[in-house]
C-alpha positions in Angstrom: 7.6 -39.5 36.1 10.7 -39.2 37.2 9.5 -35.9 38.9 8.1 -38.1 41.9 10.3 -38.8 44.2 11.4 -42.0 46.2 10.7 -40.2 49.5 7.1 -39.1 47.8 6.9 -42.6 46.7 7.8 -44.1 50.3 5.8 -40.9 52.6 2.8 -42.3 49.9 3.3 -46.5 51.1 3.6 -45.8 54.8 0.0 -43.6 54.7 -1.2 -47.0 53.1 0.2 -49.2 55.6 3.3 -50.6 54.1 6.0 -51.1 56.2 9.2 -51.6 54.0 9.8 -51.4 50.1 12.4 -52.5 47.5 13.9 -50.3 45.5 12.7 -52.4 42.3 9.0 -51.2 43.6 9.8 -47.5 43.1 10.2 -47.2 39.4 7.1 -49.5 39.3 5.1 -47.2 41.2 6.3 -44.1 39.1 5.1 -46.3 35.7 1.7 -47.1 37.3 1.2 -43.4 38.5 2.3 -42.6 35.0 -0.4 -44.5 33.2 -3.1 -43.5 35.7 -2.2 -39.8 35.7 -2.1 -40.4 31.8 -5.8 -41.4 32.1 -7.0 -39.2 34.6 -5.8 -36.4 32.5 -7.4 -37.5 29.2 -10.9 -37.6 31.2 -10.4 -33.9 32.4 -9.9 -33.0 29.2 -13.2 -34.7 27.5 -15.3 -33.3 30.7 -13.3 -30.0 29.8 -14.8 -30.1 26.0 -17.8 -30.8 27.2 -18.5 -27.8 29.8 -17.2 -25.5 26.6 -13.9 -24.0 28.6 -10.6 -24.0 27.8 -9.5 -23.4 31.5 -9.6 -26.7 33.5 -12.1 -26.1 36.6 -11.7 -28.5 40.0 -15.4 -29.2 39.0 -13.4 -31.1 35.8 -11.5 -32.8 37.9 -14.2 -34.1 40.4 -16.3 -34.8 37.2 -13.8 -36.9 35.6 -12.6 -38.7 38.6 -16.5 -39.5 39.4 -16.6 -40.7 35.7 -13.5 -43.0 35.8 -15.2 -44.8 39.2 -13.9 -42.5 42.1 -16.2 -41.0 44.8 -14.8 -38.0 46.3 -16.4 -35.3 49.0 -15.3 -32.0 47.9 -13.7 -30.4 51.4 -16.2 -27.5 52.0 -18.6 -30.6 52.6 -16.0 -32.5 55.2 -13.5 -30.4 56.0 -11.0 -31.8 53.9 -11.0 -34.1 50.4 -11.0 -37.9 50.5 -11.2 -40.3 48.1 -13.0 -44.0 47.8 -13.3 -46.3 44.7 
């Protein structure tokens, strides 16, 4: 994940509240977001199967995210897309 970068990483920990961060943290993060991205993707691709498409649909992605325990309001509904567990 070495795509992600530390200012993406640090822009990401001040939205959440965080005030100051080691370096040590970053590569941590990009590992977690790694392995969660991992899973995310292998439950688009199941929900994918199962609609009987080979293009991935944002209805995939809400479907798979509902599945793996996240509650999200598409942004027609609220003006913009947020996410809860």
């Amino acid at each position: 994940m070495e795509g992600i970068s530390k200012p993406s990483i640090t822009r990401l920990a001040r939205k959440a509240g965080i005030k100051s961060m080691s370096d040590d943290c970053i590569t941590t993060i990009r590992n977690i977001i790694g392995i969660e991205l991992s899973k995310v993707i292998d439950s688009i691709l199941v929900v994918n199967e199962q609609h009987n498409t080979k293009t991935i649909m944002c209805d995939d992605v809400f479907d798979a995210l509902r599945l793996k325990g996240y509650t999200l309001a598409k942004s027609e509904q609220f003006g913009k897309t947020t996410c809860s567990r």
